[in-house]
CHARMM internal coordinates of N, CA and C (Angstrom, degrees):
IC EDIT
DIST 1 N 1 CA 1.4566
DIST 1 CA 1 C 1.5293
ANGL 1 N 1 CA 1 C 108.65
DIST 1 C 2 N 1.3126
ANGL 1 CA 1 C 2 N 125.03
DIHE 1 N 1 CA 1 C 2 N 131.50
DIST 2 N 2 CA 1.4421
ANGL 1 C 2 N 2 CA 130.21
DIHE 1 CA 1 C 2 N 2 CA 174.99
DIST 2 CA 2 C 1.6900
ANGL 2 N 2 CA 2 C 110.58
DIHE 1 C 2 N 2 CA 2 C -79.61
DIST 2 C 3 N 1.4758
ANGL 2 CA 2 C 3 N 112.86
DIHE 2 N 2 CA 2 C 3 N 158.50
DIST 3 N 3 CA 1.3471
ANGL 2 C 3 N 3 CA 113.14
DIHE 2 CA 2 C 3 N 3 CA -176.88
DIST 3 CA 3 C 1.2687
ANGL 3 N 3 CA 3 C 89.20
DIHE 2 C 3 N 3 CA 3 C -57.34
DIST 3 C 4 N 1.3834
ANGL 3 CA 3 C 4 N 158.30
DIHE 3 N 3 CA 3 C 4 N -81.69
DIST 4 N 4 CA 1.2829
ANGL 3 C 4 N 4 CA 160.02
DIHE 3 CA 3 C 4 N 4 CA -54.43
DIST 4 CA 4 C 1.9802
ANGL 4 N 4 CA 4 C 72.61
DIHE 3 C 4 N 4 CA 4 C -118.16
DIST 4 C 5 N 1.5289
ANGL 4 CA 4 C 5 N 123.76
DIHE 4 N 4 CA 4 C 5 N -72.87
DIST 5 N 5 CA 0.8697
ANGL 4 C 5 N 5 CA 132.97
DIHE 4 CA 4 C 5 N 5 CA 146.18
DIST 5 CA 5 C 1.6489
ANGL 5 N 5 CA 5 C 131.05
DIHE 4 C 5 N 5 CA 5 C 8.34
DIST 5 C 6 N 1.2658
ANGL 5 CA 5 C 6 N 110.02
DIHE 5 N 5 CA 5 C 6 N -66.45
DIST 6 N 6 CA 1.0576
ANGL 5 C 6 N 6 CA 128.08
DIHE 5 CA 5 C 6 N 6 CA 169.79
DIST 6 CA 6 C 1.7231
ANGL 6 N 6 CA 6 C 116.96
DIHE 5 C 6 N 6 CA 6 C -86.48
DIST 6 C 7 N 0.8940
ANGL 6 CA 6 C 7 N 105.62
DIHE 6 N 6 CA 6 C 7 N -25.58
DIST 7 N 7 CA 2.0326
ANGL 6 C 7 N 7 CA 113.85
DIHE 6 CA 6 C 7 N 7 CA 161.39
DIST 7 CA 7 C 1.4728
ANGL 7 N 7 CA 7 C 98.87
DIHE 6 C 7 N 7 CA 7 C -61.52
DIST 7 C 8 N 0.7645
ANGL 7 CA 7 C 8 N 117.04
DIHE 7 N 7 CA 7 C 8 N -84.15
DIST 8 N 8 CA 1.8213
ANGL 7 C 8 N 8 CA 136.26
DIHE 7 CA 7 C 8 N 8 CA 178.83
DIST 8 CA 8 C 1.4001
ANGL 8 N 8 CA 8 C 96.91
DIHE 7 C 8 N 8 CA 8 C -18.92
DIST 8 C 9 N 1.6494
ANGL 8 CA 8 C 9 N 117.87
DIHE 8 N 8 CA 8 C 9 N -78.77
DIST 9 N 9 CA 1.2392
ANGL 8 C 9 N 9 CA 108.73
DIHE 8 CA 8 C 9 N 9 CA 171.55
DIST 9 CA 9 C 1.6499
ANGL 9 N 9 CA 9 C 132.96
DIHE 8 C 9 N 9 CA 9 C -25.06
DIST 9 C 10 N 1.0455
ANGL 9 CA 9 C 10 N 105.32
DIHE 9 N 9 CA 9 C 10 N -56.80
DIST 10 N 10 CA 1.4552
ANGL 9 C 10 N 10 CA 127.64
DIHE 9 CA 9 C 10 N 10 CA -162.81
DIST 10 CA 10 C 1.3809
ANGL 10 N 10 CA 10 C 113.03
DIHE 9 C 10 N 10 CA 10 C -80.94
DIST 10 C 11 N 1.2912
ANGL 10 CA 10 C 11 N 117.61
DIHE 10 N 10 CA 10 C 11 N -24.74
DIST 11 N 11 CA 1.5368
ANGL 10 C 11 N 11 CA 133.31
DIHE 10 CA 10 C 11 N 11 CA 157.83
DIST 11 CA 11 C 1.3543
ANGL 11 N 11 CA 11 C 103.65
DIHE 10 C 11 N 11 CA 11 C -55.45
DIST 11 C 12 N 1.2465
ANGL 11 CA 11 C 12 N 103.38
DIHE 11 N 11 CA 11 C 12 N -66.96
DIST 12 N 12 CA 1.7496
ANGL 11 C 12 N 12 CA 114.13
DIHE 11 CA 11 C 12 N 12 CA -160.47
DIST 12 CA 12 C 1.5799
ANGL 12 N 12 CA 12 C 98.65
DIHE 11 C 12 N 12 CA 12 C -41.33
DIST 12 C 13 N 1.5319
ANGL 12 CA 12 C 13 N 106.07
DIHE 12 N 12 CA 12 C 13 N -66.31
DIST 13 N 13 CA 1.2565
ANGL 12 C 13 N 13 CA 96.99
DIHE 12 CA 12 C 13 N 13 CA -173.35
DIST 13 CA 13 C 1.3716
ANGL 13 N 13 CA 13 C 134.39
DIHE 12 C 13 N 13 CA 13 C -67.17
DIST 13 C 14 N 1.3476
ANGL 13 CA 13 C 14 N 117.23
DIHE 13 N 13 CA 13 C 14 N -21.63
DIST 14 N 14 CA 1.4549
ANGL 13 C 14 N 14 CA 130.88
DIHE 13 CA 13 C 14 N 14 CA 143.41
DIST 14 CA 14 C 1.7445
ANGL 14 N 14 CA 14 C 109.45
DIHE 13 C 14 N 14 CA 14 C -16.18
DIST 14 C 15 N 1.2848
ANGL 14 CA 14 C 15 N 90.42
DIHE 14 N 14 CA 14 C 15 N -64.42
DIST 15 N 15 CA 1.8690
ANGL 14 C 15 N 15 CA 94.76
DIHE 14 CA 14 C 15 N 15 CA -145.65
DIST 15 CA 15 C 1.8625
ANGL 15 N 15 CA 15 C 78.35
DIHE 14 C 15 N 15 CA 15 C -77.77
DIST 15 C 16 N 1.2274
ANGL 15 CA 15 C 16 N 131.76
DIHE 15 N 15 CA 15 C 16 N -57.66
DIST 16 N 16 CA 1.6184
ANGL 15 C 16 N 16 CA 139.23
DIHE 15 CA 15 C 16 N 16 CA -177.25
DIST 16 CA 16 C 1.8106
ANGL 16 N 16 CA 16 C 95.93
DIHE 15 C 16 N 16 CA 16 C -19.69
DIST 16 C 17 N 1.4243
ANGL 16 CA 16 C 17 N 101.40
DIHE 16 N 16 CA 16 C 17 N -48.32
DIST 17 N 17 CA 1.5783
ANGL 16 C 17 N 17 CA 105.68
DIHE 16 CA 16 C 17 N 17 CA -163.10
DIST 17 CA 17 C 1.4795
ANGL 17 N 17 CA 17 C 107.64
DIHE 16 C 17 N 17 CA 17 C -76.06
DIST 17 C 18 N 1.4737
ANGL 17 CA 17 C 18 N 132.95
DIHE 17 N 17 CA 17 C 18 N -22.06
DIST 18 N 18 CA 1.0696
ANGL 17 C 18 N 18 CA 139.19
DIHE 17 CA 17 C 18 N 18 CA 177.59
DIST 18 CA 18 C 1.3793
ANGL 18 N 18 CA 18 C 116.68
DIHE 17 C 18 N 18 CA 18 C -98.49
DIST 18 C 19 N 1.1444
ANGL 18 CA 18 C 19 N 122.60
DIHE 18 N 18 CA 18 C 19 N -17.40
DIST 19 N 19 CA 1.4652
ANGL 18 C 19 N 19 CA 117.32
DIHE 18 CA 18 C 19 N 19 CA 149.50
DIST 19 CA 19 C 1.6926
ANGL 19 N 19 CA 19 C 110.72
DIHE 18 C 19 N 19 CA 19 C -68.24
DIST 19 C 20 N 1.2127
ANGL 19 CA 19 C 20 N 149.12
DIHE 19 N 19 CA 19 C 20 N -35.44
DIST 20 N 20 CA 1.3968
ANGL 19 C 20 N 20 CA 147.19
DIHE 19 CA 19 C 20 N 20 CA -141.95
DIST 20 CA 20 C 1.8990
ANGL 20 N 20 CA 20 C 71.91
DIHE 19 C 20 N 20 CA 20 C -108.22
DIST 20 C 21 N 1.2693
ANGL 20 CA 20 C 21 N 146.40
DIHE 20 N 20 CA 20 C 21 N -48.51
DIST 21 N 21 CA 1.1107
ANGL 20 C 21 N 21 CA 136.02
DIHE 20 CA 20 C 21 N 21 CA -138.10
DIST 21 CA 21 C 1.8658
ANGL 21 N 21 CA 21 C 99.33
DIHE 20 C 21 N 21 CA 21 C -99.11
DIST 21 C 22 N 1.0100
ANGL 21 CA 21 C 22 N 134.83
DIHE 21 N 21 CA 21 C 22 N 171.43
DIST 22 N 22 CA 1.0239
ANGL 21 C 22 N 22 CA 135.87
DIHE 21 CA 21 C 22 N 22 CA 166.65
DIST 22 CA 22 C 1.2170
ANGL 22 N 22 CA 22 C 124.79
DIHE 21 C 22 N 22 CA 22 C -118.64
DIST 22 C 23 N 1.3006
ANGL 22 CA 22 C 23 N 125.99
DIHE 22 N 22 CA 22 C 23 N 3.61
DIST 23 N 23 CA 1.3613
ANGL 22 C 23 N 23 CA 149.76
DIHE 22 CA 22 C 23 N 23 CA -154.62
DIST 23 CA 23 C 1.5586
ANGL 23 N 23 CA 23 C 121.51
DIHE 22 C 23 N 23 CA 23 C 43.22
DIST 23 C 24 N 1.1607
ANGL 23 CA 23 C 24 N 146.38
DIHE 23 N 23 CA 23 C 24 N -88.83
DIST 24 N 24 CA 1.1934
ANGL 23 C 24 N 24 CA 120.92
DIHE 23 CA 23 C 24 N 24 CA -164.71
DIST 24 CA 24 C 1.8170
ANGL 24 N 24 CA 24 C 97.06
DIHE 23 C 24 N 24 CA 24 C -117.94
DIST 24 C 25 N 1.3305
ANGL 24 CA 24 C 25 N 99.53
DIHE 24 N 24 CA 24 C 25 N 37.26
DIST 25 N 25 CA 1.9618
ANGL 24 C 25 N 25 CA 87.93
DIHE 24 CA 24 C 25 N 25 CA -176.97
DIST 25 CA 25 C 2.2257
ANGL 25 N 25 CA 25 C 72.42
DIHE 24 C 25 N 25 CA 25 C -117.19
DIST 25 C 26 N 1.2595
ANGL 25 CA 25 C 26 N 95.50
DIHE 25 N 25 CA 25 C 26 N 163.14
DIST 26 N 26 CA 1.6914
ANGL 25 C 26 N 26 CA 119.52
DIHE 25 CA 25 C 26 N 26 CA 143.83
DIST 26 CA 26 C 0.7932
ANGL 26 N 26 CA 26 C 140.18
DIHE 25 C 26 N 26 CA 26 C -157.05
DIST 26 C 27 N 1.4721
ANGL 26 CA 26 C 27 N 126.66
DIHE 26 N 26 CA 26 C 27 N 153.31
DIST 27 N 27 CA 1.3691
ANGL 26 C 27 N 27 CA 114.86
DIHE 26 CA 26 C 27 N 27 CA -145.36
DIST 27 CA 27 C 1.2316
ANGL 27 N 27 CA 27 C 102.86
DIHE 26 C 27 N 27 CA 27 C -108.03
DIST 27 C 28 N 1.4006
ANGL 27 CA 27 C 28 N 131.55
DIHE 27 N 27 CA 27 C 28 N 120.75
DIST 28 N 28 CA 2.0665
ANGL 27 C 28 N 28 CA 126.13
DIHE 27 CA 27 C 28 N 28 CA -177.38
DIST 28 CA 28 C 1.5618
ANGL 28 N 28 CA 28 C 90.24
DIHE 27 C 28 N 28 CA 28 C -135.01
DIST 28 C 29 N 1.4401
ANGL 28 CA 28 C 29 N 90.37
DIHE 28 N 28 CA 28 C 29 N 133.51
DIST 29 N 29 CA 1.3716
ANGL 28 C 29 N 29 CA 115.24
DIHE 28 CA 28 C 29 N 29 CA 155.09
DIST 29 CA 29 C 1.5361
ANGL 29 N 29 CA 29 C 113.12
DIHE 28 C 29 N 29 CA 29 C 59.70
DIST 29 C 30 N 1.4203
ANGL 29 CA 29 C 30 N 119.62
DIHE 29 N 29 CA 29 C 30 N 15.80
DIST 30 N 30 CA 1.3800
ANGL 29 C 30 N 30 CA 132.73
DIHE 29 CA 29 C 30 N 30 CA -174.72
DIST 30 CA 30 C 1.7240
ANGL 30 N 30 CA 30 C 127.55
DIHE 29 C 30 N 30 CA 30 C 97.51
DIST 30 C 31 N 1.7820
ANGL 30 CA 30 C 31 N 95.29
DIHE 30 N 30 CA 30 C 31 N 10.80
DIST 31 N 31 CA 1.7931
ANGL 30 C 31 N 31 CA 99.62
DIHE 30 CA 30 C 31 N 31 CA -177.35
DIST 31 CA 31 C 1.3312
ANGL 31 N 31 CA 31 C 74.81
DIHE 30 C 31 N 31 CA 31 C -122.91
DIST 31 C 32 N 1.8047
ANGL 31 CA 31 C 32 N 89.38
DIHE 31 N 31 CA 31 C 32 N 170.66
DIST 32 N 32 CA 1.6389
ANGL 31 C 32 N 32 CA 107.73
DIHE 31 CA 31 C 32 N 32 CA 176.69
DIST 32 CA 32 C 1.6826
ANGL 32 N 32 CA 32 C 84.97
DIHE 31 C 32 N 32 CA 32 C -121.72
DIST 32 C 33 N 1.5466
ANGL 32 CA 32 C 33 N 102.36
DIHE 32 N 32 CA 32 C 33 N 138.69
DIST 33 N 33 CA 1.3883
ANGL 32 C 33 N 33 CA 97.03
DIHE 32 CA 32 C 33 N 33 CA -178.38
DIST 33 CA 33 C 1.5819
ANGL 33 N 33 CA 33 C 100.01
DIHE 32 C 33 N 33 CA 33 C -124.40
DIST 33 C 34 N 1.0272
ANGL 33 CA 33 C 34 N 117.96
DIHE 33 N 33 CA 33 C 34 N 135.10
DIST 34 N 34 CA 1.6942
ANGL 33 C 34 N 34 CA 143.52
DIHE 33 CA 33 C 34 N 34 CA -172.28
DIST 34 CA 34 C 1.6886
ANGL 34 N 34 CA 34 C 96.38
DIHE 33 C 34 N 34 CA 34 C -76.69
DIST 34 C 35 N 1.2969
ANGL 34 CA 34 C 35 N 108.92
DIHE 34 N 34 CA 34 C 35 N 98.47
DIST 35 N 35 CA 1.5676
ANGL 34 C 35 N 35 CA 113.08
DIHE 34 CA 34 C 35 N 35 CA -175.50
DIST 35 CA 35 C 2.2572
ANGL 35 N 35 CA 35 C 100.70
DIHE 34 C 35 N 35 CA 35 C -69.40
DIST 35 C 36 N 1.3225
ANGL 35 CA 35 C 36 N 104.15
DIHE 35 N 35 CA 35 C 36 N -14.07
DIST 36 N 36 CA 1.8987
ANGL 35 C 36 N 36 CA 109.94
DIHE 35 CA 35 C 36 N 36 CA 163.73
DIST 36 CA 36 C 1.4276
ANGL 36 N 36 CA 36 C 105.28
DIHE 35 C 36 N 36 CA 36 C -65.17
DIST 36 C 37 N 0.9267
ANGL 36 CA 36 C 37 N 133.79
DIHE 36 N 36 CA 36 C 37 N -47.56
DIST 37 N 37 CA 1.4888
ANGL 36 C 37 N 37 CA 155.01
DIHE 36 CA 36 C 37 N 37 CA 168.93
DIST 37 CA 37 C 1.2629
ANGL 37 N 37 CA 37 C 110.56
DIHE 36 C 37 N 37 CA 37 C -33.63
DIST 37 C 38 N 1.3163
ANGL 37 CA 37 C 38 N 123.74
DIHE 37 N 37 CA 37 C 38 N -60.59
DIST 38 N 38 CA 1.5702
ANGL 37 C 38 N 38 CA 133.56
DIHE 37 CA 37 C 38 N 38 CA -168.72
DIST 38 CA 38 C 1.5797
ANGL 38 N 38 CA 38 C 96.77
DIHE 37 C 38 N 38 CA 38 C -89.50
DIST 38 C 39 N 1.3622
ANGL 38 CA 38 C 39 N 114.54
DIHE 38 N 38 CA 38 C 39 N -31.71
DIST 39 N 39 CA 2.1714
ANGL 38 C 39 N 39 CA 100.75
DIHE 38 CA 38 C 39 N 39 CA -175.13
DIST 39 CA 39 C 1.4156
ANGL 39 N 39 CA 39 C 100.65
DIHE 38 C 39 N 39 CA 39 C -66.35
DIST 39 C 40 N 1.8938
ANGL 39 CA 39 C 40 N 105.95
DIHE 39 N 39 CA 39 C 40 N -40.48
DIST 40 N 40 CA 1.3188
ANGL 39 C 40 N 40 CA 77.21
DIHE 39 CA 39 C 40 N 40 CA -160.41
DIST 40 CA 40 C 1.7964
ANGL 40 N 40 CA 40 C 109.72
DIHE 39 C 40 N 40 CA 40 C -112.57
DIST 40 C 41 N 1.1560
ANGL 40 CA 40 C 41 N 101.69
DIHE 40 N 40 CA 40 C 41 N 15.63
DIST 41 N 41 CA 1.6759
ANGL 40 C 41 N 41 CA 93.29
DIHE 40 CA 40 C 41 N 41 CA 140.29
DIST 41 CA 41 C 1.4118
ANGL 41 N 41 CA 41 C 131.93
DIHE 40 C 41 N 41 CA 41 C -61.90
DIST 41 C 42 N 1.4325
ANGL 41 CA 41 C 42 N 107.45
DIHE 41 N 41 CA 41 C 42 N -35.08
DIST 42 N 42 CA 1.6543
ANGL 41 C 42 N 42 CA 115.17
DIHE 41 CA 41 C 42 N 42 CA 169.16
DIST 42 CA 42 C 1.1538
ANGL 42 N 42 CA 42 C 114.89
DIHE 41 C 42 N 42 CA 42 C -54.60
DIST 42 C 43 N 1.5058
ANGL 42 CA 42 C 43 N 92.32
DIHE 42 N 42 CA 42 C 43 N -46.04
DIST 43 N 43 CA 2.0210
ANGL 42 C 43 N 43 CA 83.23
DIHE 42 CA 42 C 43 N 43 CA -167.31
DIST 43 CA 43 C 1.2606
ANGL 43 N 43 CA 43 C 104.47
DIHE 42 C 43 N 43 CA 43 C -57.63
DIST 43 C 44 N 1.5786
ANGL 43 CA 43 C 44 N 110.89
DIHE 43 N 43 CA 43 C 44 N -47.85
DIST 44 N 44 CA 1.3724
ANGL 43 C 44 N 44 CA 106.85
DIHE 43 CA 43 C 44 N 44 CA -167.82
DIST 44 CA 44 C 1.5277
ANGL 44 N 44 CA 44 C 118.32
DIHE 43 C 44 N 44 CA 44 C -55.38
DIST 44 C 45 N 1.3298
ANGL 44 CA 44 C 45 N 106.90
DIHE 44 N 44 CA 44 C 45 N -12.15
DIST 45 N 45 CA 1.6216
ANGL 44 C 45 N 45 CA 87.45
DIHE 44 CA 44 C 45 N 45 CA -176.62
DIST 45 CA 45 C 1.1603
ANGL 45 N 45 CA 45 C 103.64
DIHE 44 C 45 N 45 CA 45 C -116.92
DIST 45 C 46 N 1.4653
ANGL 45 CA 45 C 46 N 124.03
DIHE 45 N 45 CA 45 C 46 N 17.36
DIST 46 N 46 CA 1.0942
ANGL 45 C 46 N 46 CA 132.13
DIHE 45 CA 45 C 46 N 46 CA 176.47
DIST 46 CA 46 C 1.9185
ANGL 46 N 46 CA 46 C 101.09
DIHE 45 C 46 N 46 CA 46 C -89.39
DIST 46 C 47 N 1.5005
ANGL 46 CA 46 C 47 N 122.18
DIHE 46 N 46 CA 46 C 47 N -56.82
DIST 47 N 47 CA 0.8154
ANGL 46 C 47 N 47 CA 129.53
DIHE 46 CA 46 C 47 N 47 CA 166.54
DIST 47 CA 47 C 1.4167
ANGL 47 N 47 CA 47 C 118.58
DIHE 46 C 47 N 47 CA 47 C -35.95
DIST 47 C 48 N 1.4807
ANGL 47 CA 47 C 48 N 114.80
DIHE 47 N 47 CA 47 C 48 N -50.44
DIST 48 N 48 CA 1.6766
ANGL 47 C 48 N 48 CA 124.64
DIHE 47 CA 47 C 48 N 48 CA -168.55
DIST 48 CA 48 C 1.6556
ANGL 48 N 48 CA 48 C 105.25
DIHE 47 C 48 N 48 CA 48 C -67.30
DIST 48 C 49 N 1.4372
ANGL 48 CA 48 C 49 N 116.91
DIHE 48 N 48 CA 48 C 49 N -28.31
DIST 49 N 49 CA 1.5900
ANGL 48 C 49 N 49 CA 134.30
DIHE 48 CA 48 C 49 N 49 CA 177.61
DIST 49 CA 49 C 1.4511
ANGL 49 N 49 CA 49 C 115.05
DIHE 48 C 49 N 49 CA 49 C -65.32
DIST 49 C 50 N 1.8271
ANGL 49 CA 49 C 50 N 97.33
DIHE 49 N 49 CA 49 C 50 N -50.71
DIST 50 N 50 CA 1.7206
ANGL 49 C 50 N 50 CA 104.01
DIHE 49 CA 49 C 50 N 50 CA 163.61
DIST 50 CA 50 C 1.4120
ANGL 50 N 50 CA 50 C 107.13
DIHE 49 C 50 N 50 CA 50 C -57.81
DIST 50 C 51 N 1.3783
ANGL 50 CA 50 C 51 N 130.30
DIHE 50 N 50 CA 50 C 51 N -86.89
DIST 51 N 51 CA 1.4112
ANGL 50 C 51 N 51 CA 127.00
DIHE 50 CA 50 C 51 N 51 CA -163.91
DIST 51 CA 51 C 1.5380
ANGL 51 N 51 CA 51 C 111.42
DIHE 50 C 51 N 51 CA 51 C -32.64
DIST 51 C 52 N 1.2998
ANGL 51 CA 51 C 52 N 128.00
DIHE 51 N 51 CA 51 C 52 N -42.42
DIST 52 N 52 CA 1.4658
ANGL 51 C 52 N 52 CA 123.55
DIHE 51 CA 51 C 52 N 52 CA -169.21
DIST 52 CA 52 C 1.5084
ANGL 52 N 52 CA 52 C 100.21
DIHE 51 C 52 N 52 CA 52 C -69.04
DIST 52 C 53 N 1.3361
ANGL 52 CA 52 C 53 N 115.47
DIHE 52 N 52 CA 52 C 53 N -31.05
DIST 53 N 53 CA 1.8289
ANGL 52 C 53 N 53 CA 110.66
DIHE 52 CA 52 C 53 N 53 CA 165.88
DIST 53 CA 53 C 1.2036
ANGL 53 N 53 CA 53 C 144.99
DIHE 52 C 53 N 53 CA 53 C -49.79
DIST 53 C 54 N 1.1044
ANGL 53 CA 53 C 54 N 84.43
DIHE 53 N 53 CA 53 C 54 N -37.11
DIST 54 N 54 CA 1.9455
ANGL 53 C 54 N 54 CA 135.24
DIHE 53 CA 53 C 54 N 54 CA 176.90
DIST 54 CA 54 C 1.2044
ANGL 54 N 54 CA 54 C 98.00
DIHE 53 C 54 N 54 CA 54 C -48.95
DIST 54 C 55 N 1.8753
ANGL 54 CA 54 C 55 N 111.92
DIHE 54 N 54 CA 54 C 55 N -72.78
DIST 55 N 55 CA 1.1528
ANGL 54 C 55 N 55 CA 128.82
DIHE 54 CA 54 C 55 N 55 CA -154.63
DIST 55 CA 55 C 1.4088
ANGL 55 N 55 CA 55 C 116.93
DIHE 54 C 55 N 55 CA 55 C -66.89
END
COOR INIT
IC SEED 1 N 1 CA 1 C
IC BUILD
């Protein structure tokens, strides 16, 4: 099999995986949940945890 061959392959399934994937949303239990959503709720309450330390 030639790289060219083996590129082709490896594309295909590339792109196969990004159609089935949605990138950073997923879908559970009938919501799509915004995986931006959950970091930066953390921070935020990660931040709000620091300041009360602070204080």
């Amino acid at each position: 099999m030639s790289p060219d061959d083996l590129m082709g392959t490896r594309t295909a399934r590339v792109s196969e995986r990004r159609n089935v994937s949605s990138g950073s949303k997923r879908k559970r239990a009938g919501h799509v949940i915004d995986s931006g959503d959950i970091v930066r709720t953390g921070i935020e309450y990660g931040n709000e945890q620091l300041n009360r330390i602070a204080e």
